[in-house]
N, C-alpha and C positions, 0 to 999 in steps of 0.2 A: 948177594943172596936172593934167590926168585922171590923165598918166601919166610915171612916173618911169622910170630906169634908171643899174645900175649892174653894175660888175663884180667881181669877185674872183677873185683868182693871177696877176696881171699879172706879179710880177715871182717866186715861187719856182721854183726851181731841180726841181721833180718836179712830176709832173701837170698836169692841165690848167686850162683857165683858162676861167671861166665868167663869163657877163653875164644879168642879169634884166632883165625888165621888169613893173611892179604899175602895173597902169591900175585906178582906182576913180572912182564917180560924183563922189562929193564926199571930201574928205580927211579928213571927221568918220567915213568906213566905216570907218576904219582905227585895228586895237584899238589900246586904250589903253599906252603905254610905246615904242611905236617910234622907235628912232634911232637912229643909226651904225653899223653893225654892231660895227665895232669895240668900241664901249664897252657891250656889253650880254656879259653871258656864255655861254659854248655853250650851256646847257641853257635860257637864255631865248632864245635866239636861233631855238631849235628848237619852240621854244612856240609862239612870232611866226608865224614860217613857216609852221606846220600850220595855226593860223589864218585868218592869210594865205588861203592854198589852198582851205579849209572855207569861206568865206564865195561864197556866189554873185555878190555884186555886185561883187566884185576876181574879174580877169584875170591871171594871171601867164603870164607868158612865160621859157622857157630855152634858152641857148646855150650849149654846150661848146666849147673848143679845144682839140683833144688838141696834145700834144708832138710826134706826128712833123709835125703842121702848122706849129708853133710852129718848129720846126729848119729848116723850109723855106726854102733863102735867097733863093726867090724873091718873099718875102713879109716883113714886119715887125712889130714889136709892136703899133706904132699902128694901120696897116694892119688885125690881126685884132683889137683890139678895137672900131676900127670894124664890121668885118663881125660881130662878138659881137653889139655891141649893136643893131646892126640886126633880126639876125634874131631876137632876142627882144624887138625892139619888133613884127615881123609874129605871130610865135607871141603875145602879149599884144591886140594890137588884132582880131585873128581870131576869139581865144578872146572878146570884148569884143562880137563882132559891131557893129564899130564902120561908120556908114553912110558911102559913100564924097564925098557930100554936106555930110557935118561933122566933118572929120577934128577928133580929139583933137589939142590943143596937147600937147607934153613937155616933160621937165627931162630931161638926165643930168647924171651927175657928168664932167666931162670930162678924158678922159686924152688931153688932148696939151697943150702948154704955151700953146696957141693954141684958147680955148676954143669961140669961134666958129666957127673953120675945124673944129676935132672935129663940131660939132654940121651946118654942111652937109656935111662927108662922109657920118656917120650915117644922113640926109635923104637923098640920093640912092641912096646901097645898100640903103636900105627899098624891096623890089619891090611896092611896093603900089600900088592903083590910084587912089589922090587924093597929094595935097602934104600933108605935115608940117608944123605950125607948131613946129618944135623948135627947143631953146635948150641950151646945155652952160653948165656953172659949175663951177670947183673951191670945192671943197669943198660941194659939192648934198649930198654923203650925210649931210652931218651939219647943214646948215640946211635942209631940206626933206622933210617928214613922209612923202611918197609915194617922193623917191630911197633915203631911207633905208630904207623898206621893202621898195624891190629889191634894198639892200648886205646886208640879211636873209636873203633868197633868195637871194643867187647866193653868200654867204657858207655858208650851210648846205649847198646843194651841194656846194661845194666842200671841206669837210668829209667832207661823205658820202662824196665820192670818194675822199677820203684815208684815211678809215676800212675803204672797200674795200679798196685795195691793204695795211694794215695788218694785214687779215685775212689774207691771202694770203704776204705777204713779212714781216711782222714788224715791230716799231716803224720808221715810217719819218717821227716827226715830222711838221710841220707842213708842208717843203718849202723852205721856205726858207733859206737858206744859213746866215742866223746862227743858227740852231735847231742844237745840237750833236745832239741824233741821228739829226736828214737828217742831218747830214755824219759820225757814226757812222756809220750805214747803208751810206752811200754807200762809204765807205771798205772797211767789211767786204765789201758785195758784189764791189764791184770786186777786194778780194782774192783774194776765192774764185771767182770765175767771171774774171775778166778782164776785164770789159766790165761797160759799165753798164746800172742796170734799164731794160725798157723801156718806161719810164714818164718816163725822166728827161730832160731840156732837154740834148741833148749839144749844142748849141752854147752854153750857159751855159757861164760862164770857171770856175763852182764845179765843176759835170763835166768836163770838157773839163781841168780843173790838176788834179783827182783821177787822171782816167785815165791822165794822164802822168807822177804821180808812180809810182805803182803799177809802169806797164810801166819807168821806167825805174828803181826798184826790182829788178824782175826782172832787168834787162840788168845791173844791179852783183852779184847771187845768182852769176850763173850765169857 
C-alpha cells in the first residue's frame, strides 16, 4: 500500500483530534523501528516523525478536529473521523504529486466497527480528481508498516498540541478521562472560573459530570 492512515484523540475528553496520512514509494523508505505508536515512547516517536517529514520520498498529510467541531451535534465522531482522514489523505497524495491516471491504493486503520463501510465513506469525501483504491482494517496501525507510521504522526501532533495548551494553562495531562490530572485540571478550572476550558469536549459525559458537580456544589455553598 503507497499509502497509510491513521488517527489520534478519538476518544479524550480535551483537544482536538488529528488523522495522518504517510504515502511512500515503497515501504523499504520508511526508517528503521516503525510501529504502533502506542508502543514506541514520546521521544522515539518524535524521532520517527521528524524523519518521516525529512525524507523527500514520504508525503505526509495532517488533519485536525478541534472540539467546538467535535460538540457540534450536527455531526458525530465517526462522521469527523471520516472527514479527518480524508483530508489528510488529499493534503498526503498532493504533497505526493500523485497522477490522476494512477491513483495510489491505501490502508487505514478503521474507526468504525464496520471496517469496510469506514473505508467507502473515507473514498468518497477525498475531493480529488481520480477513485481510490482504499481498504480500512482494524488493527492496520500495528500490522502495517506505512499505517503505523501515520499513528506516528498524527500521535506526535497530537502531543504537540497538548503540550501547547500545557504551556498556557498548566499540566493538563494527556486528555483523557482516566489520566488523573486532565480530571485534576479539569476540576480546578471549573472551580475557579465556572466553566470549562475551551479546549475541552463539553458534550463528553467527563465535562459535562464535572461541570454539574461544581455548579451544584455552589447551589449547596450558597
Amino acid at each position: 500500500m503507497p499509502f497509510g492512515v491513521d488517527e489520534a484523540g478519538k476518544g479524550p475528553a480535551l483537544g482536538s483530534m488529528f488523522a495522518a496520512a504517510v504515502h511512500v514509494p515503497e515501504a523499504d523508505a520508511l526508517p528503521e523501528g516503525i510501529a504502533d505508536s502506542k508502543q514506541l515512547a514520546p521521544e522515539r516517536r518524535e524521532e520517527l516523525a521528524a524523519t518521516l517529514r525529512e525524507d523527500r520520498r514520504i508525503a505526509v498529510g495532517v488533519s485536525e478536529i478541534r472540539p467546538t467541531l467535535i460538540d457540534d451535534p450536527e455531526t458525530d465522531m465517526n462522521s469527523l473521523a471520516v472527514r479527518a482522514h480524508a483530508e489528510a489523505i488529499e493534503g498526503a497524495l498532493e504533497a505526493a504529486d500523485v497522477s490522476a491516471d494512477s491513483p495510489a491504493p491505501g490502508l487505514c486503520d478503521a474507526c468504525d466497527t464496520d471496517a469496510d463501510r469506514f473505508a467507502r465513506r473515507v473514498a468518497d469525501a477525498c475531493e480529488l480528481e481520480y477513485e481510490l483504491d482504499l481498504a480500512a482494517e482494524h488493527g492496520a496501525d500495528d500490522e502495517d508498516p506505512i499505517v503505523g507510521a501515520a499513528s506516528i504522526v498524527a500521535k506526535v501532533e497530537r502531543d504537540a498540541s497538548m503540550a501547547t495548551l500545557a504551556e498556557e494553562y498548566g499540566p493538563v495531562g494527556s486528555g483523557y478521562p482516566s489520566d488523573p490530572t486532565t480530571r485534576e485540571f479539569l476540576e480546578s478550572y471549573v472551580a475557579e472560573t465556572g466553566e470549562l476550558p475551551p479546549f475541552a469536549r463539553e458534550s463528553w459525559s467527563t465535562c459535562a459530570d464535572i461541570l454539574a458537580d461544581a455548579e451544584q456544589t455552589g447551589l449547596e455553598q450558597f
